[in-house]
C-alpha positions as CSV (number, residue, x, y, z in Angstrom):
1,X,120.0,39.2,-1.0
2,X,117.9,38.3,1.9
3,X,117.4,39.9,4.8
4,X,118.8,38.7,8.0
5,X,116.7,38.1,11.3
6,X,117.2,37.9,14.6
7,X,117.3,34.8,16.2
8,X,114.0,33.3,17.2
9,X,112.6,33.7,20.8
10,X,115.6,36.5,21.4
11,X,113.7,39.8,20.7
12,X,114.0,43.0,19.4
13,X,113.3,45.8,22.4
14,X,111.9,48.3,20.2
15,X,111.6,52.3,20.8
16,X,108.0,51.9,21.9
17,X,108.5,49.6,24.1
18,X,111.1,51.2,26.3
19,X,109.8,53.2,27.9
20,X,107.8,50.8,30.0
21,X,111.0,49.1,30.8
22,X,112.1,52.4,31.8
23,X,109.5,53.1,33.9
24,X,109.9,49.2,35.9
25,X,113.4,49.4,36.2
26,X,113.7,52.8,38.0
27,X,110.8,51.3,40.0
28,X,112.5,48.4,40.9
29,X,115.8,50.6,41.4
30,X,114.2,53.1,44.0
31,X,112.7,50.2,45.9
32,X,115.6,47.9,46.3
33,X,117.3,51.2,47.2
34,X,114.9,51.8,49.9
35,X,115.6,48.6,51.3
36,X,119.2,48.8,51.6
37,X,120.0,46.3,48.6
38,X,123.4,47.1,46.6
39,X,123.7,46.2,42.5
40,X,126.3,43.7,41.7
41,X,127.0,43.2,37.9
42,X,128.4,40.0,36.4
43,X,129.1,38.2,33.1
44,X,126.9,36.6,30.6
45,X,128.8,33.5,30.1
46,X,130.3,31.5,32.6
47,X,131.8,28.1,32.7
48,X,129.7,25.6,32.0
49,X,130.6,23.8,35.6
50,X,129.6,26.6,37.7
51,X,126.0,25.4,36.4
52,X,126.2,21.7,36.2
53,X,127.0,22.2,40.0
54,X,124.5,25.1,41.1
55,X,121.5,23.5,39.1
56,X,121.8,20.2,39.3
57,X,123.5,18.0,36.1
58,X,119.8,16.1,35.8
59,X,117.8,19.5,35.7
60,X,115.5,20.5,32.4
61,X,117.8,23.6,32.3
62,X,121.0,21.4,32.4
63,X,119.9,18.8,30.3
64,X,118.0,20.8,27.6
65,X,117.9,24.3,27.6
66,X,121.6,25.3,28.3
67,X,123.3,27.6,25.1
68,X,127.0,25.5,26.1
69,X,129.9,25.6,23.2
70,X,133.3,25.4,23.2
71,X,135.7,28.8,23.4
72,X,139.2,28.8,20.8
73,X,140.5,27.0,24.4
74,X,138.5,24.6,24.0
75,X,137.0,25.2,27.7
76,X,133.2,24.5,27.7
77,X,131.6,28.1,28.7
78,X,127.7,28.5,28.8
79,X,125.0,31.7,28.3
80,X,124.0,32.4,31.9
81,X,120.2,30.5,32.2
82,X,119.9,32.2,35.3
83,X,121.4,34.8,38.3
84,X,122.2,33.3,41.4
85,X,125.1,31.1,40.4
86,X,127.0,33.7,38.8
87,X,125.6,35.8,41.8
88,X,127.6,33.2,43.9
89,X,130.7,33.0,42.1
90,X,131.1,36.4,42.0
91,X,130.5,37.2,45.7
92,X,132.7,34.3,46.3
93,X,135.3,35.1,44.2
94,X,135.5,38.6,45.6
95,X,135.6,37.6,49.3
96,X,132.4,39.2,50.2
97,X,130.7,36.5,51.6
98,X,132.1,34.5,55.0
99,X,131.0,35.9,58.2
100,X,129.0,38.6,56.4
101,X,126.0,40.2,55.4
102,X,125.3,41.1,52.0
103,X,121.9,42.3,50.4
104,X,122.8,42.4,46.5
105,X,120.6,43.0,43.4
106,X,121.4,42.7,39.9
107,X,119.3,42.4,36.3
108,X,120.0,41.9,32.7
109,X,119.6,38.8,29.7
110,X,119.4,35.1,30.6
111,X,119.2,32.5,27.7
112,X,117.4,29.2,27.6
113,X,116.9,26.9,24.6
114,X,113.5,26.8,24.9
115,X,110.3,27.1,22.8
116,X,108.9,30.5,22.1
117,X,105.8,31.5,23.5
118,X,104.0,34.4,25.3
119,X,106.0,35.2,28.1
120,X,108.3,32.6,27.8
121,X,111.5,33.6,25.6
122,X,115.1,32.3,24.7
123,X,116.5,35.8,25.6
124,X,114.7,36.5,28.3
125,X,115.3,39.3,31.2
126,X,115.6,38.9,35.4
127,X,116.0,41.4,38.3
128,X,117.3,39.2,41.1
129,X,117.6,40.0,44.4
130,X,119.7,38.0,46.8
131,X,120.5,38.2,50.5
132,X,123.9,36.6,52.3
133,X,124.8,35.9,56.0
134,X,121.3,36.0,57.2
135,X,120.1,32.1,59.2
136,X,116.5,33.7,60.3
137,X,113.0,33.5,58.7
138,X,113.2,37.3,59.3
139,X,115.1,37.7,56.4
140,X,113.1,35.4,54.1
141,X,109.8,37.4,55.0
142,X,111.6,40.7,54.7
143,X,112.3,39.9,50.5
144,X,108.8,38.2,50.0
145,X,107.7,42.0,51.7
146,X,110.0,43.8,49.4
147,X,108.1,41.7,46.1
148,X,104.9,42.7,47.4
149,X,105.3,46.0,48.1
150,X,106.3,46.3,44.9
151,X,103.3,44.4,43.2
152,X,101.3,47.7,45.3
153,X,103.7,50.1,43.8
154,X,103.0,49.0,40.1
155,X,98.9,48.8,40.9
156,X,99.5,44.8,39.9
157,X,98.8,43.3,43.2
158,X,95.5,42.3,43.0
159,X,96.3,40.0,40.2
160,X,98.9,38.3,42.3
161,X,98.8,35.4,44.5
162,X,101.9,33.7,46.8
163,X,102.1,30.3,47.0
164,X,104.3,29.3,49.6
165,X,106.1,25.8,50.8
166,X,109.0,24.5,52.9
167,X,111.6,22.0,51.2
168,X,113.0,21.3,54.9
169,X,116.5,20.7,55.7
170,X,118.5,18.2,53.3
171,X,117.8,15.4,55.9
172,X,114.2,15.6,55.7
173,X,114.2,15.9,51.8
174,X,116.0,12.6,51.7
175,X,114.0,10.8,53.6
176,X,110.6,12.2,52.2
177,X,112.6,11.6,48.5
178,X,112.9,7.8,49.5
179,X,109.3,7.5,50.6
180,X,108.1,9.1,47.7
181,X,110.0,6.8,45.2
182,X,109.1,4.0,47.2
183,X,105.0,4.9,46.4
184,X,106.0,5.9,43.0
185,X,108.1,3.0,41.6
186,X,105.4,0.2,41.3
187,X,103.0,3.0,39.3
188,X,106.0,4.4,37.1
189,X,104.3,3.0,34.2
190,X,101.3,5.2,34.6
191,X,103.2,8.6,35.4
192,X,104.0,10.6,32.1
193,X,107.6,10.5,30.4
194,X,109.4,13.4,31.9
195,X,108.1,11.9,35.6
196,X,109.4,8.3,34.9
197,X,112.6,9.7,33.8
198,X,112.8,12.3,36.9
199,X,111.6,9.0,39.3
200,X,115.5,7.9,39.7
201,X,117.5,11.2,39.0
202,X,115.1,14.2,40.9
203,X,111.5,12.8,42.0
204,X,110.6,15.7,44.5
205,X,110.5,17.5,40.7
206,X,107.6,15.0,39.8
207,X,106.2,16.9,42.1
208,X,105.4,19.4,40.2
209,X,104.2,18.1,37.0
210,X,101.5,19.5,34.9
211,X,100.4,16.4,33.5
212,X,97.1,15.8,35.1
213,X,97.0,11.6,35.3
214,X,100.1,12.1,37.2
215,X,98.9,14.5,39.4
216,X,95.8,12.0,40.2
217,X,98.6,9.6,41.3
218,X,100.5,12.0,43.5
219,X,96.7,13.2,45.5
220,X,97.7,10.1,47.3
221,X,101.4,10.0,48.1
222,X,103.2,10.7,50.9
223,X,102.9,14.2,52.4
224,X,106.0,16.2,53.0
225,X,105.2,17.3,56.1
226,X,104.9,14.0,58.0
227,X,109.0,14.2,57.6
228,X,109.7,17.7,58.1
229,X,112.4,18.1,61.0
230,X,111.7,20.5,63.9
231,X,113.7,22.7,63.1
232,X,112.8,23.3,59.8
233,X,109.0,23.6,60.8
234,X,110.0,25.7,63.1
235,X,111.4,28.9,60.5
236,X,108.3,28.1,58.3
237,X,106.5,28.7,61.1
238,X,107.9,31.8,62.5
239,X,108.0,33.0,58.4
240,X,104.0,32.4,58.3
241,X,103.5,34.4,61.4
242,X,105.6,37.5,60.2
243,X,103.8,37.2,57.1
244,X,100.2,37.4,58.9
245,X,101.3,40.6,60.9
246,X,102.3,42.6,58.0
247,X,99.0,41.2,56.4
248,X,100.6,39.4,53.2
249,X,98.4,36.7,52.4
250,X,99.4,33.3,51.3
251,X,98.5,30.1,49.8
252,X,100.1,26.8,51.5
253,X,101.1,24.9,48.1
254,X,102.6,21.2,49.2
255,X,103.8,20.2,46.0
256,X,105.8,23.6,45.4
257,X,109.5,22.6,45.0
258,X,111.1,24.9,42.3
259,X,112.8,23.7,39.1
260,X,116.5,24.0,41.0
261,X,118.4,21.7,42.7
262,X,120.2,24.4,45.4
263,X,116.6,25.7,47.3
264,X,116.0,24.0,50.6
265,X,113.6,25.3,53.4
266,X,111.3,28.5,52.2
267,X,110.5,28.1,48.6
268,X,108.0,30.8,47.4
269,X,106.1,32.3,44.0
270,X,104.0,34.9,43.0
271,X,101.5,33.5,40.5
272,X,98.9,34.7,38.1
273,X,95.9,33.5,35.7
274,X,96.3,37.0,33.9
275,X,99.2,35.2,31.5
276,X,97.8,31.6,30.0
277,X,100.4,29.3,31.0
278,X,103.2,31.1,32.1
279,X,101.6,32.2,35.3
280,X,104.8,32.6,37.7
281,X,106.0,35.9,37.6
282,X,108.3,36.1,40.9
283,X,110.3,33.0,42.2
284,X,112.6,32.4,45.0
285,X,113.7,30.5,48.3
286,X,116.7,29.5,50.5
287,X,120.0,28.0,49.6
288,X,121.6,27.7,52.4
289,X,123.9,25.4,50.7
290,X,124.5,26.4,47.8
291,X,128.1,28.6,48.5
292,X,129.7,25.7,50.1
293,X,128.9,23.4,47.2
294,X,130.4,25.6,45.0
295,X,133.6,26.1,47.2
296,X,132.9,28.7,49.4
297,X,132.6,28.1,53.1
298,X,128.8,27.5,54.8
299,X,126.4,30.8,54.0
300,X,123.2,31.0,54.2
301,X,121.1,32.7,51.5
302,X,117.9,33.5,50.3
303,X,116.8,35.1,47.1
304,X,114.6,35.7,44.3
305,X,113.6,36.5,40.7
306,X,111.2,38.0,38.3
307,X,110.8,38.2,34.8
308,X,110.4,41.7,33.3
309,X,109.0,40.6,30.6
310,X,106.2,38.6,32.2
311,X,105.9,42.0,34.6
312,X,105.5,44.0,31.1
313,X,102.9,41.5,29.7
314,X,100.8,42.0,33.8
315,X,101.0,45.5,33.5
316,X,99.0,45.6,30.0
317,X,96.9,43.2,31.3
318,X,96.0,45.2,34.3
319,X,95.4,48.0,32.8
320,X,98.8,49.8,34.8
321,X,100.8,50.6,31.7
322,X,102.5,54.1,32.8
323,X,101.0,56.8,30.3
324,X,103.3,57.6,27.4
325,X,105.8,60.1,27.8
326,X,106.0,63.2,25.2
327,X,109.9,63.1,23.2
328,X,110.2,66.5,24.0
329,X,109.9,69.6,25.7
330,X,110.5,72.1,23.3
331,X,111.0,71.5,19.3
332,X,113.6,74.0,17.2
333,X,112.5,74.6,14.1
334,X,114.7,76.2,11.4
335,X,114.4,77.1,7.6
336,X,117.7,78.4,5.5
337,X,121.4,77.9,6.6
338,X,122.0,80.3,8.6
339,X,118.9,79.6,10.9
340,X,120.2,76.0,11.3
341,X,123.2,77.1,12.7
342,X,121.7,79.4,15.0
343,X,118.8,76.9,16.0
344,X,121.5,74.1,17.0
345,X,123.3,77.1,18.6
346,X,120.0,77.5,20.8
347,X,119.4,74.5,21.6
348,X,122.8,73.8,23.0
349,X,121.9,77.2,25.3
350,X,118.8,75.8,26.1
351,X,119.9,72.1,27.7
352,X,122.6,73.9,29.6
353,X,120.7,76.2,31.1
354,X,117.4,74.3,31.6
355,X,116.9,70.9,32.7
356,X,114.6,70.5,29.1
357,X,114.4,68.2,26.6
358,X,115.0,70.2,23.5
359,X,115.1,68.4,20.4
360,X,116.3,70.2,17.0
361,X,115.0,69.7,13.8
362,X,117.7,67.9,11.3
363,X,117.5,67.0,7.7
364,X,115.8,70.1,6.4
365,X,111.7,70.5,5.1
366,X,109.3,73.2,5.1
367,X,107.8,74.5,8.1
368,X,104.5,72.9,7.8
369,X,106.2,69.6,7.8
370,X,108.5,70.7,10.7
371,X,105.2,71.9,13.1
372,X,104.0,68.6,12.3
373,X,106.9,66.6,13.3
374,X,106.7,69.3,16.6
375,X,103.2,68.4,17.5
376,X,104.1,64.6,16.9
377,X,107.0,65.2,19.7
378,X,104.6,66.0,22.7
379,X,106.9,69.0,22.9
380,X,104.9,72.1,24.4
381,X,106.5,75.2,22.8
382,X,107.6,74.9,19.2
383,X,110.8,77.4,18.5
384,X,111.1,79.0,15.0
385,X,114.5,80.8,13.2
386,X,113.9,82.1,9.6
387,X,116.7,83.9,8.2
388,X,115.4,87.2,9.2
389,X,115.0,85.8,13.1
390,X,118.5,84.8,13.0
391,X,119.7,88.0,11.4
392,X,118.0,89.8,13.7
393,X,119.0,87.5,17.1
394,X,115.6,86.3,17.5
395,X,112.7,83.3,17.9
396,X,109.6,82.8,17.1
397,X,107.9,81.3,20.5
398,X,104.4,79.0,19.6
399,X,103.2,77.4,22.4
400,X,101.6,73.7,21.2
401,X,99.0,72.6,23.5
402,X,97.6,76.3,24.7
403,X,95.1,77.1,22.1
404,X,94.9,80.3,23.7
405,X,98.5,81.8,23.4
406,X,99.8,84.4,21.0
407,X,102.9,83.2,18.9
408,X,105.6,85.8,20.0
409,X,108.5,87.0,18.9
410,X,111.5,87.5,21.3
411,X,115.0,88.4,21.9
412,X,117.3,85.3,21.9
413,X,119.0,86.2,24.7
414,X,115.7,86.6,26.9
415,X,114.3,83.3,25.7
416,X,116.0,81.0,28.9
417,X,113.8,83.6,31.3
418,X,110.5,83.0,29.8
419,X,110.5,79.4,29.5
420,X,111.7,78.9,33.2
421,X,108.8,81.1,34.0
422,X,106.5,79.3,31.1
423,X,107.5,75.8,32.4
424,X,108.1,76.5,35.6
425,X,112.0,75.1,35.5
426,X,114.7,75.8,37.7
C-alpha cells in the first residue's frame, strides 16, 4: 500500500527544526511584551466574504490563491490567507475597537494556493502585529521601531533594508489612479498580462510589477507625489522625521503599494537579497479604513507582518542560528526490573524538586548502549540503578562532559543536594 504524503508546499515542522522556532517565537513574545502589545487568537477559516471585502475581490490572493469550499451548510468558508481581516472581525465582533486603543498581536498558519518554492509555501506562518485607535504618524513609526529592534535582537539587521512609501488618502489615490490609467491605456499592449488585466480592475498594483519591459514603461509615468494631499504629506513627513531621530534608516521606494486593497497612507517593508526572490520578510501599513468597510464604525489602524519562515531561512543565512540546545540535563539509566522502577521513581523526585530536565531511559538495552544514548542527550550527569543500587537505595553519579570527575556512588536520598550544588539549581 502506498504511503501517504503531506500535501505539497504545507510542510512537516520537524524535531530539529523547532527549536529555532522556539527560540523566535519567545523572541518575538518578550519583545511585543515589552512594548505593551496584547495576543489575540482567532480561527483558521472564516467566511469567504470577510476576505472578498478586506482584500479586494480583484486581488491575486482573491482571485487565485484563496483555499474556498463549501461547509455541509453550504456557506462558502475560506483558509485564512492572511491576519488582519480576521484580526478585524474579531476585534469588531467583540466590541473592542470604537473610541479605543488597542495594541494586539497574534501568529500561527495562513494558506495560499500558490507554487512552492524557497520561502514561499502553501502553509505558510505570520506573527502580526496590529495597532487600533491611534490617527498619528507616532504610532506608525513606533511598530516600524518595534521590527527593527527586533531585526538587532536576532543579529539579522544588517541584512535588512526598509523601503518606505505613502499611498495618500483615498482622494489622492483616485486621482493619481485616473492619471495613471490615462498614461497607461494607449501602451496596454506593451505592458505584460497580469498588468493589462490589473489596468481596469487595480492599476496602482501595476505598479509593482516584476516584469522588466513594464517597468521601462512605468520610469515615465506619472509620479504619485504630484497628487498627494497635504495632509497626507504631512504624516509621512512627520513619520520620516521620527524615523531619522531614532536613527532607522530608510529607502523612499515610489512604486511601493502592497498587494492589498485596505492600506492607505504609510506602506512599509523590510527587504533582503539574502533570500533569491522572496526578499520581503516584514510588511505593513495603515488601514484606516478598513473597520468601517467591514461594518464597524471609522478606526484607524496600522499594522504589520512577517514570515517566520522567511526569518528562519535569514537567520541561517546570517550566520544567527541560536546554538543547539542539549535534550537533557541529567539521563537515568537503569538495568533489571527492579532498577527501572526505582529509576522512574527518581526521576519523578528529581523534576519536583529541581527545575531539571531529566530524561529516563525506556525500552530496555545494555548499559553501553544506554551511556551512549546519554552522551547523545547533551545531558551532563548520567545516573545509574543496577539491581544492587536499588537494593541498596542508591546511584551511581557519572558526570558526562568533566573528564576529570570520579563516578560516585551515593545515597538516593542525598542525590537532590549534590546536583543543586553540582549545577548550581535552586
Amino acid at each position: 500500500m502506498a504511503r501517504i504524503q503531506s500535501i505539497r508546499g504545507m510542510n512537516d515542522l520537524l524535531p530539529a527544526e523547532t527549536p529555532v522556532w522556539q527560540y523566535l517565537e519567545a523572541q518575538l513574545r518578550d519583545l511585543l511584551g515589552r512594548y505593551g502589545y496584547s495576543e489575540i487568537r482567532f480561527p483558521i477559516v472564516e467566511q469567504t466574504e470577510l476576505f472578498k471585502r478586506s482584500i479586494g475581490e480583484v486581488t491575486d490572493i482573491v482571485e487565485k490563491e484563496m483555499y474556498t469550499f463549501e461547509d455541509r451548510n453550504g456557506d462558502s468558508l475560506t483558509l485564512r490567507p492572511e491576519g488582519t481581516a480576521s484580526c478585524v472581525r474579531a476585534c469588531e465582533q467583540a466590541g473592542l475597537l470604537y473610541n479605543q486603543v488597542q495594541r494586539l498581536w497574534y501568529a500561527g498558519p495562513m494558506f495560499r494556493h500558490e507554487r512552492p518554492q524557497k520561502g514561499r509555501l502553501r502553509q505558510f506562518h505570520q506573527v502580526g502585529v496590529e495597532a487600533f485607535g491611534m490617527t498619528g504618524p507616532d504610532i506608525d513609526a513606533e511598530l516600524i521601531m518595534l521590527s527593527a529592534r527586533l531585526w538587532k535582537q536576532l543579529g539579522i539587521h544588517s541584512g535588512l533594508t526598509l523601503e518606505l512609501n505613502t499611498l495618500g488618502s483615498s482622494e489622492s489615490r483616485r486621482a493619481y489612479r485616473q492619471a495613471l490609467v490615462d498614461y497607461l491605456r494607449p501602451l496596454k499592449a506593451e505592458l505584460d498580462e497580469d498588468s493589462q488585466r490589473r489596468l481596469d480592475s487595480n492599476p496602482l498594483r501595476i505598479l509593482d510589477s516584476k516584469v522588466g519591459s513594464t517597468q521601462a514603461l512605468l520610469a515615465k509615468a506619472p509620479v504619485f507625489d504630484a497628487y498627494l494631499d497635504e495632509e497626507s504629506r504631512a504624516h509621512f513627513t512627520e513619520l520620516c522625521a521620527m524615523l531619522d531621530a531614532v536613527g532607522i534608516a530608510y529607502k523612499l521606494n515610489p512604486t511601493l503599494v502592497r498587494g492589498l486593497d485596505y492600506y492607505g497612507l504609510t506602506v512599509f517593508e523590510w527587504t533582503t537579497d539574502l533570500l533569491g526572490a522572496q526578499g520581503t520578510v516584514c510588511a505593513g501599513g495603515r488601514y484606516d479604513g478598513l473597520v468601517e468597510q467591514l461594518g464597524g464604525k471609522a478606526t484607524p489602524a496600522v499594522g504589520f507582518a512577517m514570515g517566520i519562515e522567511r526569518l528562519c531561512l535569514l537567520l541561517e543565512a546570517t550566520g544567527n542560528l541560536p546554538e543547539k540546545t542539549a535534550q537533557a540535563d541529567v539521563y537515568v539509566i537503569a538495568s533489571g526490573a527492579g532498577a527501572q522502577r526505582q529509576a522512574l521513581k527518581l526521576a519523578e523526585t528529581l523534576r519536583e524538586s529541581l527545575p531539571l530536565r531529566v530524561l529516563a531511559h525506556c525500552g530496555g538495552g545494555s548499559f553501553k548502549s544506554q551511556f551512549k544514548k546519554a552522551d547523545k542527550s547533551g545531558a551532563s550527569v548520567a545516573l545509574v540503578i543496577g539491581e544492587e543500587e536499588a537494593e541498596a537505595d542508591q546511584v551511581q553519579l557519572k558526570w558526562l562532559r568533566d573528564d576529570g570527575a570520579e563516578q560516585q556512588t551515593l545515597p538516593r536520598n542525598a542525590l537532590v543536594d549534590v546536583l543543586r550544588d553540582k549545577l548550581n539549581r535552586q
